[in-house]
Residue frames as a rotation matrix with the C-alpha (Angstrom) as fourth column:
UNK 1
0.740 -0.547 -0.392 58.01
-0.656 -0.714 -0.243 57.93
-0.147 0.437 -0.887 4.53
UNK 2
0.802 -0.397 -0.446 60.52
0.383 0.915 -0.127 55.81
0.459 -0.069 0.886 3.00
UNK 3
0.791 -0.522 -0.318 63.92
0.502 0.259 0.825 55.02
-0.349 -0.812 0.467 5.27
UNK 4
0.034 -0.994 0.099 66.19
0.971 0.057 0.234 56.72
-0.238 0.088 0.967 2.57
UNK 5
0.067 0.275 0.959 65.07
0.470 -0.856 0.213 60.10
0.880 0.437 -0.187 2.91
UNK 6
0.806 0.248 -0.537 65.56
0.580 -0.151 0.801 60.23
0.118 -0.957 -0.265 6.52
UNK 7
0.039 -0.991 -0.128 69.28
0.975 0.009 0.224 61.29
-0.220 -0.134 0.966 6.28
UNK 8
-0.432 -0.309 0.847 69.08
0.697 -0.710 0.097 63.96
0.572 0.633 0.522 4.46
UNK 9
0.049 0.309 0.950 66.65
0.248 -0.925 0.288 65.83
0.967 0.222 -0.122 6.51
UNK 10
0.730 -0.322 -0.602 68.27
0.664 0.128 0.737 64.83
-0.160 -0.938 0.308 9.52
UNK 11
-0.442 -0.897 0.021 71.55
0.897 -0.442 -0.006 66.89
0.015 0.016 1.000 7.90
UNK 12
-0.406 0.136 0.904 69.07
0.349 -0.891 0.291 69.67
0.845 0.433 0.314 6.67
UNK 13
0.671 0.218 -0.708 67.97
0.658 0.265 0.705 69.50
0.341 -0.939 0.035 10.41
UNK 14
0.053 -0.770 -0.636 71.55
0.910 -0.225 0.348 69.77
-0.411 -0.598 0.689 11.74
UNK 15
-0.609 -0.608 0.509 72.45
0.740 -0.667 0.087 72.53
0.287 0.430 0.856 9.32
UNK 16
0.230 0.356 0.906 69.70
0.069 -0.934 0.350 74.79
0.971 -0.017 -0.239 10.12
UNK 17
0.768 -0.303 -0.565 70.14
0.585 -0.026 0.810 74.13
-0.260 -0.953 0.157 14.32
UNK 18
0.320 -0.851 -0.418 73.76
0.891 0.120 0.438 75.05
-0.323 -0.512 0.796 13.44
UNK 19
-0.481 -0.067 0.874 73.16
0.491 -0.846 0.206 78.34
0.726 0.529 0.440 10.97
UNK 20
0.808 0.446 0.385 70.39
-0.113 -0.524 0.844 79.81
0.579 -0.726 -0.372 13.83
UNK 21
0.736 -0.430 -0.523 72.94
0.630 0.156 0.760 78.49
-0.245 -0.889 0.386 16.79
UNK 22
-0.362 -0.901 0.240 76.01
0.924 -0.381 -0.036 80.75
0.124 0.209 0.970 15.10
UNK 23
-0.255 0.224 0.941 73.92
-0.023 -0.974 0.226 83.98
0.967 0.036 0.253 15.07
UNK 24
0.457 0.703 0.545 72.18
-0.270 -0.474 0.838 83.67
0.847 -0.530 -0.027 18.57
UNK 25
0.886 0.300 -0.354 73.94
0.148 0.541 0.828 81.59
0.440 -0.786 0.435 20.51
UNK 26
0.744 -0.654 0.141 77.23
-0.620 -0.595 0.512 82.23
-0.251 -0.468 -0.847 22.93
UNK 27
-0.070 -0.777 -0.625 80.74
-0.862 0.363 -0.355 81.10
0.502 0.514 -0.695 21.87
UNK 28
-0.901 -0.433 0.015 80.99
-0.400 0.818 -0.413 78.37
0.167 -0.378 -0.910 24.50
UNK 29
-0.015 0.702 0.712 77.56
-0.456 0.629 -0.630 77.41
-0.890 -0.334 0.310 23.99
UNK 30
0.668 0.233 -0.707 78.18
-0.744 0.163 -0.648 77.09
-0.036 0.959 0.282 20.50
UNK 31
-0.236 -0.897 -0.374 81.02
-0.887 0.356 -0.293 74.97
0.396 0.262 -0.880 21.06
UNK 32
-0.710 0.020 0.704 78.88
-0.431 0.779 -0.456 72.60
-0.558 -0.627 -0.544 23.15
UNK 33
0.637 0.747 -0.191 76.28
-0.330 0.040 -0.943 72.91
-0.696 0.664 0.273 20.08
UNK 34
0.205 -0.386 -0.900 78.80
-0.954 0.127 -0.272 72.16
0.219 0.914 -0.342 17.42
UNK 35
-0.921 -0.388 -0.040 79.89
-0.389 0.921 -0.001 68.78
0.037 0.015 -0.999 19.05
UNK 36
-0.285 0.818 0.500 76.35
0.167 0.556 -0.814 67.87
-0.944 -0.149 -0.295 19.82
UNK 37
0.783 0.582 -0.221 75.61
-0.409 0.213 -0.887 68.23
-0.469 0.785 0.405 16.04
UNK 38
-0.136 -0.595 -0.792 78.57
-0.948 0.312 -0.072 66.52
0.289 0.741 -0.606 15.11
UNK 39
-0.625 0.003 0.780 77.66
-0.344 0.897 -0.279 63.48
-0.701 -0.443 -0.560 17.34
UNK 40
0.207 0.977 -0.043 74.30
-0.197 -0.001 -0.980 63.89
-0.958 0.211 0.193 16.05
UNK 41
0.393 -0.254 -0.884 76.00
-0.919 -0.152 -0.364 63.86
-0.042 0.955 -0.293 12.18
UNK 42
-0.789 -0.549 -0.276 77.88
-0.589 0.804 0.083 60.87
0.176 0.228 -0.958 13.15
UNK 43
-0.698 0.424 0.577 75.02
-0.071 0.761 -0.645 58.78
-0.713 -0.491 -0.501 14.44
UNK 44
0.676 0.735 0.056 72.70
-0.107 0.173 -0.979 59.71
-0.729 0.656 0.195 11.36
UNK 45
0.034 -0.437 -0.899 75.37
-0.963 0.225 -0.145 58.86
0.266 0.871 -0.413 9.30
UNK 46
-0.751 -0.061 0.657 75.52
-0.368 0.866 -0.340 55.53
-0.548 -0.497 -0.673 10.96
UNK 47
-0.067 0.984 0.166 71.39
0.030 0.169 -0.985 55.16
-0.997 -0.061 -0.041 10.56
UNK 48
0.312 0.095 -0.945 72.07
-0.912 -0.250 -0.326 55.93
-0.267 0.964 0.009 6.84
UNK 49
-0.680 -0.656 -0.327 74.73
-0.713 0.695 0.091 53.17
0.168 0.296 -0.940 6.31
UNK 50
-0.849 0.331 0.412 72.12
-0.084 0.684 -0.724 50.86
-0.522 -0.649 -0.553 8.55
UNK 51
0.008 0.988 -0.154 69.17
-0.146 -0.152 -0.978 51.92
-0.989 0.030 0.143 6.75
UNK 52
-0.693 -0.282 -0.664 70.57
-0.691 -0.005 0.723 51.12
-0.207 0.959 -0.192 3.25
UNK 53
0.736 0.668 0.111 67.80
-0.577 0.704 -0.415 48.87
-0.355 0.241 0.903 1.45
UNK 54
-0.254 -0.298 0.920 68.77
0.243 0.901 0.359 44.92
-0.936 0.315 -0.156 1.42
UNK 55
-0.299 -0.285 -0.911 69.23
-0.842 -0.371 0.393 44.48
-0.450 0.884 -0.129 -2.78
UNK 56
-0.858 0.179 0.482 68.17
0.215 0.976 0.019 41.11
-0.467 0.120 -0.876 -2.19
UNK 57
-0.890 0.442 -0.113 65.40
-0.273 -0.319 0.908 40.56
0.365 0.839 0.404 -4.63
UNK 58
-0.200 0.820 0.536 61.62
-0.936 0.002 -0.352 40.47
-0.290 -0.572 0.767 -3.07
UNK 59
-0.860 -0.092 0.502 59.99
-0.183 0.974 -0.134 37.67
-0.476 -0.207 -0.855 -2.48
UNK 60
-0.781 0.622 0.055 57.27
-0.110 -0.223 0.969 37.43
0.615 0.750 0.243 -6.01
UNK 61
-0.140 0.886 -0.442 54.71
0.874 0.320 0.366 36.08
0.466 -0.335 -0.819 -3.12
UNK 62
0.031 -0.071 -0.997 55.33
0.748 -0.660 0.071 39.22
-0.663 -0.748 0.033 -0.46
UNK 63
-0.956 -0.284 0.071 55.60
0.280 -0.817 0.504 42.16
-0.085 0.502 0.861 -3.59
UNK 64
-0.064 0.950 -0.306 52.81
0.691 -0.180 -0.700 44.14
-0.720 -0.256 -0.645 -3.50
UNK 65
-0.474 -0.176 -0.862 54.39
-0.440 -0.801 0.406 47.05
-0.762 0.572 0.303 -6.38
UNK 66
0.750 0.523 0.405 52.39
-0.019 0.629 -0.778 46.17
-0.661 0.576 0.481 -9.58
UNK 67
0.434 -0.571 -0.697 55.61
-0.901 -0.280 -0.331 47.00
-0.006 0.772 -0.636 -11.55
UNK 68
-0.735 -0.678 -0.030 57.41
-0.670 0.732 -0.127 43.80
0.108 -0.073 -0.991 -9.90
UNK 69
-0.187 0.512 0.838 54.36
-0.493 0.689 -0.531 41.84
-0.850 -0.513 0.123 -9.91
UNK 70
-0.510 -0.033 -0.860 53.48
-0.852 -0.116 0.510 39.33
-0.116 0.993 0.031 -12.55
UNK 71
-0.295 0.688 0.663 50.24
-0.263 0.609 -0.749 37.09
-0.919 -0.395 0.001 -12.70
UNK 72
-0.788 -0.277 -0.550 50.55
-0.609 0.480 0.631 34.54
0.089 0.832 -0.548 -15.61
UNK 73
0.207 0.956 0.209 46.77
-0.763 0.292 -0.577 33.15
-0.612 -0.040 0.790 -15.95
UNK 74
-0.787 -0.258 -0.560 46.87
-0.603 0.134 0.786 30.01
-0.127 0.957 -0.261 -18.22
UNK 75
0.406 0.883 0.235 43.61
-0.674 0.463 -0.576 28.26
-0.617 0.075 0.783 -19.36
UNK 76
-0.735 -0.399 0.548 43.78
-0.055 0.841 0.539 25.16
-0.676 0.366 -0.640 -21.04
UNK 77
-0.324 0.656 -0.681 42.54
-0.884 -0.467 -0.030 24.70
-0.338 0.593 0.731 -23.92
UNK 78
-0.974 -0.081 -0.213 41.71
-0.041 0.981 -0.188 21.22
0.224 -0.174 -0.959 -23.79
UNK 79
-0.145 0.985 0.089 37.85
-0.816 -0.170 0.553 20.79
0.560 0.008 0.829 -23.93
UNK 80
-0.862 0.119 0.493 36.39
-0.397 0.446 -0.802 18.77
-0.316 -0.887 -0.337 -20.72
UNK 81
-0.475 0.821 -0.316 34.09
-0.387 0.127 0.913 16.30
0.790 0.556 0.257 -22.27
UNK 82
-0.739 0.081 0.669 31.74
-0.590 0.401 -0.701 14.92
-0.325 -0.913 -0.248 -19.32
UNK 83
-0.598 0.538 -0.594 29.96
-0.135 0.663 0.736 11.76
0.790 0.521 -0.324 -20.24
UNK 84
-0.689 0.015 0.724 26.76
-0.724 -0.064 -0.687 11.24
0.036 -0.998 0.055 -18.17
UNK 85
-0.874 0.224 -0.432 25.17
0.075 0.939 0.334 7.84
0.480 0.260 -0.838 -18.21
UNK 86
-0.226 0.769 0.598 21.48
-0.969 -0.116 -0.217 7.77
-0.097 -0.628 0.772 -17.33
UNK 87
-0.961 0.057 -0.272 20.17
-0.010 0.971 0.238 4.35
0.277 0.231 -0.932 -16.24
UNK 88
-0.313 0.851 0.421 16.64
-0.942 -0.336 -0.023 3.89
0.122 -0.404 0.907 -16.37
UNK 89
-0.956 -0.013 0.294 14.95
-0.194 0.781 -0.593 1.45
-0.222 -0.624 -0.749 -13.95
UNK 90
-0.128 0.934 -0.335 11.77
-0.512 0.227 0.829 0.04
0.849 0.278 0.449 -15.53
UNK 91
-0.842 0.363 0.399 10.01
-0.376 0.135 -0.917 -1.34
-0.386 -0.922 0.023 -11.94
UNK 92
-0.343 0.817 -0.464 7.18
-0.445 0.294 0.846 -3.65
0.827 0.496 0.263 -12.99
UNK 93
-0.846 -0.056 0.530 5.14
-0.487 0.486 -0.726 -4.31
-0.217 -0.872 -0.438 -10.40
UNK 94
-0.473 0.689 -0.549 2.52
-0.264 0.484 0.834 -7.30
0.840 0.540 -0.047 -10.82
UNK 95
-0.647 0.591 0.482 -0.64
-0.694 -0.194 -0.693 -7.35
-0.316 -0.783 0.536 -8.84
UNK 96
-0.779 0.624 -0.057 -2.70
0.456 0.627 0.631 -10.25
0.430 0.466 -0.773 -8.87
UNK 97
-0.390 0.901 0.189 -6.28
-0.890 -0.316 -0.329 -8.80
-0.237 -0.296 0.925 -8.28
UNK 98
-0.795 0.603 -0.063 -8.85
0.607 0.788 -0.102 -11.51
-0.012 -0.119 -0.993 -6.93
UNK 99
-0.479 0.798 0.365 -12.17
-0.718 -0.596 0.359 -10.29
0.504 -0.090 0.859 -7.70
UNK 100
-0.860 0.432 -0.273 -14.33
0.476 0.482 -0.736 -11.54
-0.187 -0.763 -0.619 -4.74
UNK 101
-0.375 0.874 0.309 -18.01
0.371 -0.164 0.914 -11.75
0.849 0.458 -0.263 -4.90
UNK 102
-0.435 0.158 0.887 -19.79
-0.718 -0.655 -0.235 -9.43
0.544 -0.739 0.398 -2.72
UNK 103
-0.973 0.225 0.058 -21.01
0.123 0.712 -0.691 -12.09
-0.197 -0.665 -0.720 0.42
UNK 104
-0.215 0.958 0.192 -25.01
-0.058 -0.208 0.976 -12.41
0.975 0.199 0.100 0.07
UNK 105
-0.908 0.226 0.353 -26.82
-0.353 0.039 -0.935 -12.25
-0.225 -0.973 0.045 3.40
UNK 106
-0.709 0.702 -0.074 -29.78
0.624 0.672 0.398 -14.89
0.329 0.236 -0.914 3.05
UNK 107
-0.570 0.798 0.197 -32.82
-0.806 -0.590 0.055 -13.16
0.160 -0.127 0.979 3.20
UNK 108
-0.832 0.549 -0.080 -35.49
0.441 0.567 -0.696 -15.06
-0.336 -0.614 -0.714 5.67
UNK 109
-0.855 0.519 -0.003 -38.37
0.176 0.295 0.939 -15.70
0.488 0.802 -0.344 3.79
UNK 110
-0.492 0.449 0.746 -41.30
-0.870 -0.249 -0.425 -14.73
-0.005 -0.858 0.513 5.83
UNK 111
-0.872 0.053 0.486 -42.83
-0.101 0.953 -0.285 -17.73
-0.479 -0.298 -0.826 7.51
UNK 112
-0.677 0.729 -0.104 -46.24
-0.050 0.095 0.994 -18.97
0.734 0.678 -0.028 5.68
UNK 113
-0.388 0.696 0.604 -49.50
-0.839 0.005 -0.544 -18.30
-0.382 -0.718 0.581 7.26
UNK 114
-0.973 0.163 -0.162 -50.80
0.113 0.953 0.280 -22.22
0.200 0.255 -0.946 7.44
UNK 115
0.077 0.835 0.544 -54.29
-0.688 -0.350 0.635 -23.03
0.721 -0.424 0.548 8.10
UNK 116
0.473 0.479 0.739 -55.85
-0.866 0.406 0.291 -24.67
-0.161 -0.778 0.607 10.85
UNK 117
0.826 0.558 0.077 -54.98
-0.478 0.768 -0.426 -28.00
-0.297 0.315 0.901 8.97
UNK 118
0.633 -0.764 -0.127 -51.83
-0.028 0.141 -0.990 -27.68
0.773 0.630 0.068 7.43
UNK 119
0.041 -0.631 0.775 -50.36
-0.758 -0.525 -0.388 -26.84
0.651 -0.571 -0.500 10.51
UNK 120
0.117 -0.088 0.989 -51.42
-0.574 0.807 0.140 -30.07
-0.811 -0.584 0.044 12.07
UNK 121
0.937 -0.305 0.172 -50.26
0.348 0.755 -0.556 -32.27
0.040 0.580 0.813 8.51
UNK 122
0.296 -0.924 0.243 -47.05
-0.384 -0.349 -0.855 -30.41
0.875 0.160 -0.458 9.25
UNK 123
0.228 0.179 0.957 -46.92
-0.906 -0.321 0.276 -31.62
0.357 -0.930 0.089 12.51
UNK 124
0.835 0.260 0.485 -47.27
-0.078 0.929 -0.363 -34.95
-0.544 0.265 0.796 10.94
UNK 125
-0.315 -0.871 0.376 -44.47
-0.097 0.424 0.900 -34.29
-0.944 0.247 -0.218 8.73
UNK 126
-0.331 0.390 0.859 -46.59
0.809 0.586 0.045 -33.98
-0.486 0.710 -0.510 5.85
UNK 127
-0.319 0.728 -0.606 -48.07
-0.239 -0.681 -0.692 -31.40
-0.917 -0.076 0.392 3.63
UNK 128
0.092 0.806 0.584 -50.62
0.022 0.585 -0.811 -31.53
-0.996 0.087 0.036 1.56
UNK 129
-0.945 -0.288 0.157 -50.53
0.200 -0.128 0.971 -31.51
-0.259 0.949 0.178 -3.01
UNK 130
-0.443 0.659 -0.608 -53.44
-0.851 -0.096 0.516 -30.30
0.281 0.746 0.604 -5.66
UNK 131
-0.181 0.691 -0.700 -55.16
-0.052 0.704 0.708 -33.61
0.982 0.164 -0.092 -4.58
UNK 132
0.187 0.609 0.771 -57.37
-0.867 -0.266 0.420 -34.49
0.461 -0.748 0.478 -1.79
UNK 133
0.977 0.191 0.092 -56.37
-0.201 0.971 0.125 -37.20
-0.066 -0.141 0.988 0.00
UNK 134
0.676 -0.737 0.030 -52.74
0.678 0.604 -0.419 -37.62
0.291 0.304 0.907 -1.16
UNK 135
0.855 -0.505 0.113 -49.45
-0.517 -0.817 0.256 -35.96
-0.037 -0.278 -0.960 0.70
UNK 136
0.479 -0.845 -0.236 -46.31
-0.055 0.240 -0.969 -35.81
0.876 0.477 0.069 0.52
UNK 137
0.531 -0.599 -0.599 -43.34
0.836 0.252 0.488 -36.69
-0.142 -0.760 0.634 3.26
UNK 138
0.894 -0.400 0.200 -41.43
-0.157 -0.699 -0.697 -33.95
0.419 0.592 -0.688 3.55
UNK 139
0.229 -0.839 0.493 -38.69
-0.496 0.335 0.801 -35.62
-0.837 -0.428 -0.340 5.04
UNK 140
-0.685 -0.381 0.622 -38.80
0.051 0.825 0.562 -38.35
-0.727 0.417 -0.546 2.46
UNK 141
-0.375 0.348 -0.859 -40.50
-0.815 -0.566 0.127 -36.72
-0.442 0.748 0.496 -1.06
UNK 142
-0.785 0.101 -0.611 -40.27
-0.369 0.716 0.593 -40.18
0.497 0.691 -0.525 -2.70
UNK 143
-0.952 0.253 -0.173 -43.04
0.306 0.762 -0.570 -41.45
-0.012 -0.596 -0.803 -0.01
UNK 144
-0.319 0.868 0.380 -46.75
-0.465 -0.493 0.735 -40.51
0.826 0.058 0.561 -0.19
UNK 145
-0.995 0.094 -0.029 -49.35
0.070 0.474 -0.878 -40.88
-0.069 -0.876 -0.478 1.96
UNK 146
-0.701 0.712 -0.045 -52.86
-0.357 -0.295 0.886 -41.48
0.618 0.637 0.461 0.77
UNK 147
-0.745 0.652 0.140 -56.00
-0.196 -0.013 -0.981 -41.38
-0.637 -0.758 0.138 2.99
UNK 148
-0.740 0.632 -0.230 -58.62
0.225 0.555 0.801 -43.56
0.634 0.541 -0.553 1.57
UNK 149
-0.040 0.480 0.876 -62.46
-0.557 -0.739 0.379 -43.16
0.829 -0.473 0.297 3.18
UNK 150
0.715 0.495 -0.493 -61.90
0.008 0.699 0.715 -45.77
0.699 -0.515 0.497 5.31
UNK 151
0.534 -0.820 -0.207 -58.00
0.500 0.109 0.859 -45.96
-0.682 -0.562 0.468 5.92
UNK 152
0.737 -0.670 -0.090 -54.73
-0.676 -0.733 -0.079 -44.22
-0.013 0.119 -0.993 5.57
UNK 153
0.759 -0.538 0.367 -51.57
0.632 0.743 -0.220 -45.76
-0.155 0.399 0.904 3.76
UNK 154
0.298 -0.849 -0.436 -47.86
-0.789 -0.476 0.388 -44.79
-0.538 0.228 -0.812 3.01
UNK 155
0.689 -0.118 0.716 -46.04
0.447 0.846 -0.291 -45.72
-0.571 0.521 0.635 -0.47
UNK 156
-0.404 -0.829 0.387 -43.34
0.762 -0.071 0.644 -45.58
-0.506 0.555 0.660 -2.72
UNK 157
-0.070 0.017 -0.997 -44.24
-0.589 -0.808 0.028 -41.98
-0.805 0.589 0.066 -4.99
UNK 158
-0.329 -0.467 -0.821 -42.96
-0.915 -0.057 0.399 -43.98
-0.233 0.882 -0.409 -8.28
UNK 159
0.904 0.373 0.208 -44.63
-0.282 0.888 -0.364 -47.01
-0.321 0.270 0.908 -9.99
UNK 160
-0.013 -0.932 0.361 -41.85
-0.363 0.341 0.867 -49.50
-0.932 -0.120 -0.343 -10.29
UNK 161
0.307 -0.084 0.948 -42.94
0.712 0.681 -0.170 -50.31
-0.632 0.727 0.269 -13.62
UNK 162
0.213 -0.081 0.974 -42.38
0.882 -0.413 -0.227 -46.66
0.420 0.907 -0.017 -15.78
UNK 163
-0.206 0.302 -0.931 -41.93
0.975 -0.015 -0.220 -44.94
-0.081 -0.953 -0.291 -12.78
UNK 164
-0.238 0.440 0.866 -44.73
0.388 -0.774 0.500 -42.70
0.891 0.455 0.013 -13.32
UNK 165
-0.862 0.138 0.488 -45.97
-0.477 -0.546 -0.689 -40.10
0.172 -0.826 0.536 -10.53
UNK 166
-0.526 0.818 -0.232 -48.28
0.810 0.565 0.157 -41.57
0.259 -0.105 -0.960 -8.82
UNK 167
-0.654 -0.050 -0.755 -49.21
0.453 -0.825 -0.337 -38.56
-0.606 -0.563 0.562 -7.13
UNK 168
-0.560 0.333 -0.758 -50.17
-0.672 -0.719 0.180 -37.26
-0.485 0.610 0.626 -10.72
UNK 169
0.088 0.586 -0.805 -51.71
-0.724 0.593 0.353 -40.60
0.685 0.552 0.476 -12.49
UNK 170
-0.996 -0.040 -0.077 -52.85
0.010 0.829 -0.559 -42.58
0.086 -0.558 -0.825 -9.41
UNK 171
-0.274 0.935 0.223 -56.25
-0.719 -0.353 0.599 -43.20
0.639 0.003 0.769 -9.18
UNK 172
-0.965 0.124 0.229 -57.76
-0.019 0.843 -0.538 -45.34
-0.260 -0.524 -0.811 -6.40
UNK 173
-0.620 0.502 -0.603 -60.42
-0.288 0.570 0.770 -47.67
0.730 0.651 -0.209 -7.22
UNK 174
0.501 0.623 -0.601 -61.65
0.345 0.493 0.799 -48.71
0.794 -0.608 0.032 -4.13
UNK 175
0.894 -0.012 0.447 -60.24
-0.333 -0.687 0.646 -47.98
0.299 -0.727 -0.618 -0.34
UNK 176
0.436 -0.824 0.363 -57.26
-0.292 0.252 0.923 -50.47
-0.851 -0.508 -0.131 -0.81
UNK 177
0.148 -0.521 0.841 -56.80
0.709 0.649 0.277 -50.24
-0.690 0.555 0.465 -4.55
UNK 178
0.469 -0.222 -0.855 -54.72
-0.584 -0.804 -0.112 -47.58
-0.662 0.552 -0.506 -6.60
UNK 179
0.479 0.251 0.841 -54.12
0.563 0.647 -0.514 -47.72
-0.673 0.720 0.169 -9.80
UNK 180
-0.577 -0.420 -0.701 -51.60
-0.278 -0.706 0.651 -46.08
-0.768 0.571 0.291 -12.59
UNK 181
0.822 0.564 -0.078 -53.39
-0.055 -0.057 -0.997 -44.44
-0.567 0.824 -0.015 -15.61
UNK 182
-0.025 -0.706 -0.708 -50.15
-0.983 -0.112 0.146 -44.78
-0.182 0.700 -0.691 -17.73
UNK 183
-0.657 -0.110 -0.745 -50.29
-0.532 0.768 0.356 -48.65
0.533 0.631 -0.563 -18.07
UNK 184
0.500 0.863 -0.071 -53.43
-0.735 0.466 0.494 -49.51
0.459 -0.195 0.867 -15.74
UNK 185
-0.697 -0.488 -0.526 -51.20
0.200 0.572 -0.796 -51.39
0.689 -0.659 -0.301 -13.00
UNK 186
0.644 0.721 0.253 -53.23
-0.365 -0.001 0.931 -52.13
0.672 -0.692 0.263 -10.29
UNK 187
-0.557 -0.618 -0.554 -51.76
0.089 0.619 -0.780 -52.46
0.826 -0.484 -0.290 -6.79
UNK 188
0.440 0.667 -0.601 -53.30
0.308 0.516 0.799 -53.98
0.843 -0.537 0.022 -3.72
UNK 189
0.007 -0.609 0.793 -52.44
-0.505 -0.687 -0.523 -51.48
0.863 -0.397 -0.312 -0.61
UNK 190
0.809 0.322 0.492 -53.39
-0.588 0.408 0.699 -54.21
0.025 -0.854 0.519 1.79
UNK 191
0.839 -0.486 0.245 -51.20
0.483 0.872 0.077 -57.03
-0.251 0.054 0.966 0.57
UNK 192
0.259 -0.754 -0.604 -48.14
0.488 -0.437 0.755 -54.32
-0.833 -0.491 0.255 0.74
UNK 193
0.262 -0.022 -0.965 -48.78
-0.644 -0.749 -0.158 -52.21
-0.719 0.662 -0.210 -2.13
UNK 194
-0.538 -0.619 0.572 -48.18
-0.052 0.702 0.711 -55.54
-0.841 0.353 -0.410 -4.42
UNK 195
-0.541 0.353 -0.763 -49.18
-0.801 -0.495 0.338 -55.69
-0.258 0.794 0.550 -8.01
UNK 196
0.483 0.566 0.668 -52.34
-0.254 0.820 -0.512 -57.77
-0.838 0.077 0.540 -8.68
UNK 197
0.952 0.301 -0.062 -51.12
-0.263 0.695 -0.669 -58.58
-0.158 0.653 0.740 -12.42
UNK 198
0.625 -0.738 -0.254 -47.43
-0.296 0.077 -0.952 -58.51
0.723 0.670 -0.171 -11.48
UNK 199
0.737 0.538 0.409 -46.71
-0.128 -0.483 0.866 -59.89
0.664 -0.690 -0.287 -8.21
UNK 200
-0.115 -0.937 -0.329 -42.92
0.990 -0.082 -0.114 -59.29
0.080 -0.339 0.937 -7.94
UNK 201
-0.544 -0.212 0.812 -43.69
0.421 -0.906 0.046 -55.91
0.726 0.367 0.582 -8.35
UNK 202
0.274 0.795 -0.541 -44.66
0.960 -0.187 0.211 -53.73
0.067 -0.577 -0.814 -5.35
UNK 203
0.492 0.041 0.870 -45.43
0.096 -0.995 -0.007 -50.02
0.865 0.087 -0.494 -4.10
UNK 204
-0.494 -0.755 -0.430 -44.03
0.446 0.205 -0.871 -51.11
0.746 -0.622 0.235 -0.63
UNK 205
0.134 0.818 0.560 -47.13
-0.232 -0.523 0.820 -49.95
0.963 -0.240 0.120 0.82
UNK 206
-0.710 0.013 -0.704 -47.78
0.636 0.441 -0.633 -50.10
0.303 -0.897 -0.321 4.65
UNK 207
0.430 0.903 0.008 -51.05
0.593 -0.288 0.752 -48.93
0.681 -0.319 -0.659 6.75
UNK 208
-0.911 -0.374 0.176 -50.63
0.071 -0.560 -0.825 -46.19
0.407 -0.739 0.537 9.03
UNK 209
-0.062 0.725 -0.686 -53.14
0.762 0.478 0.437 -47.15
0.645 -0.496 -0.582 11.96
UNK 210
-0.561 0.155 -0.813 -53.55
0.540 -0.676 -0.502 -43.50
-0.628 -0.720 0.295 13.43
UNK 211
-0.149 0.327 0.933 -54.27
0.966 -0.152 0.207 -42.35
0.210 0.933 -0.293 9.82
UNK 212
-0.875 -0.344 0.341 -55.08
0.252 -0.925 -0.284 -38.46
0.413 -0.162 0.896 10.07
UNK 213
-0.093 0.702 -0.706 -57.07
0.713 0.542 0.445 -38.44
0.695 -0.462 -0.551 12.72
UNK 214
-0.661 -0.751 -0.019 -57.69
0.580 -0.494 -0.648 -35.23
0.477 -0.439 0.761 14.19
């Protein structure tokens, strides 16, 4: 209830207390009733004077009346330009790629089934060729080894004149003479493989005095 309405019905209060108190109430109580509602008159007059509203003007933050309120909105009208910058990172990544051959594992050959024979001209270091009689070093390819019916020799593979195979166009003549069929050289396996018609030229022959004895 507001504060300036109080007065009044504080008087309309007093006045009815004091219209009932005149009809019912004895003279000398009324007389102790008439000052107690004049006290009472003076003191809510006071509370009026006191209770006057301050004229001072609200405070625009603390008004709450929408009449005294005023809310002033203002948009700009300026346009908000936002620039957004995209950088793009180009990431090149270089791979060297080694292409690696897959590792073979040698594959063991199965072993050869020798005969009886071979197995002892291997023994010797030697196996045998498409001719009877003539083998090969297998340490030392360039060397032969020719078994004559008497005796057994080691020589040079290669006639020093054209060096043909002997191997393939030797031909022995006798038990200590071979011959090349490409130019008919004769060499003398006794006298160190030396050529009978050329005798700077030799096979480097030498006897082998176990021969293949077995």
């Amino acid at each position: 209830m507001p504060e300036s309405s109080l007065p009044t019905q504080a008087q309309e209060t007093a006045q009815s207390v004091s219209a009932s108190s005149e009809s019912c109430v004895p003279e000398q109580t009324r007389s102790k009733t008439d000052a107690t509602i004049e006290a009472l008159t003076d003191s809510l007059n006071n509370l009026e004077v006191t209770s006057t509203p301050s004229t001072a003007k609200p405070d625009a933050a603390d008004s709450t009346s929408p009449e005294s309120t005023s809310i002033t909105t203002t948009t700009s009208s300026t346009p908000i330009t936002t620039t957004t910058t995209t950088t793009t990172t180009t990431t090149t990544t270089s791979e060297t790629l080694t292409a690696q051959e897959p590792s073979e594992t040698p594959v063991a050959e199965p072993e050869e089934e020798l005969s009886p024979e071979e197995a002892k001209l291997r023994a010797l270091g030697l196996k045998s060729t498409h001719r009877p009689g003539f083998y090969i070093h297998i340490d030392t390819p360039k060397r032969l080894r020719i078994q004559t019916k008497t005796r057994t020799f080691d020589l040079d593979r290669y006639c020093p004149h054209a060096r043909a195979d002997m191997l393939k166009w030797g031909v022995l003549r006798d038990d200590s003479t071979l011959r090349c069929g490409v130019h008919y050289w004769g060499f003398d396996l006794v006298k160190n493989g030396q050529c009978i018609a050329h005798p700077d030229e030799t096979l480097n022959a030498c006897p082998v005095e176990s021969g293949l004895d077995w």
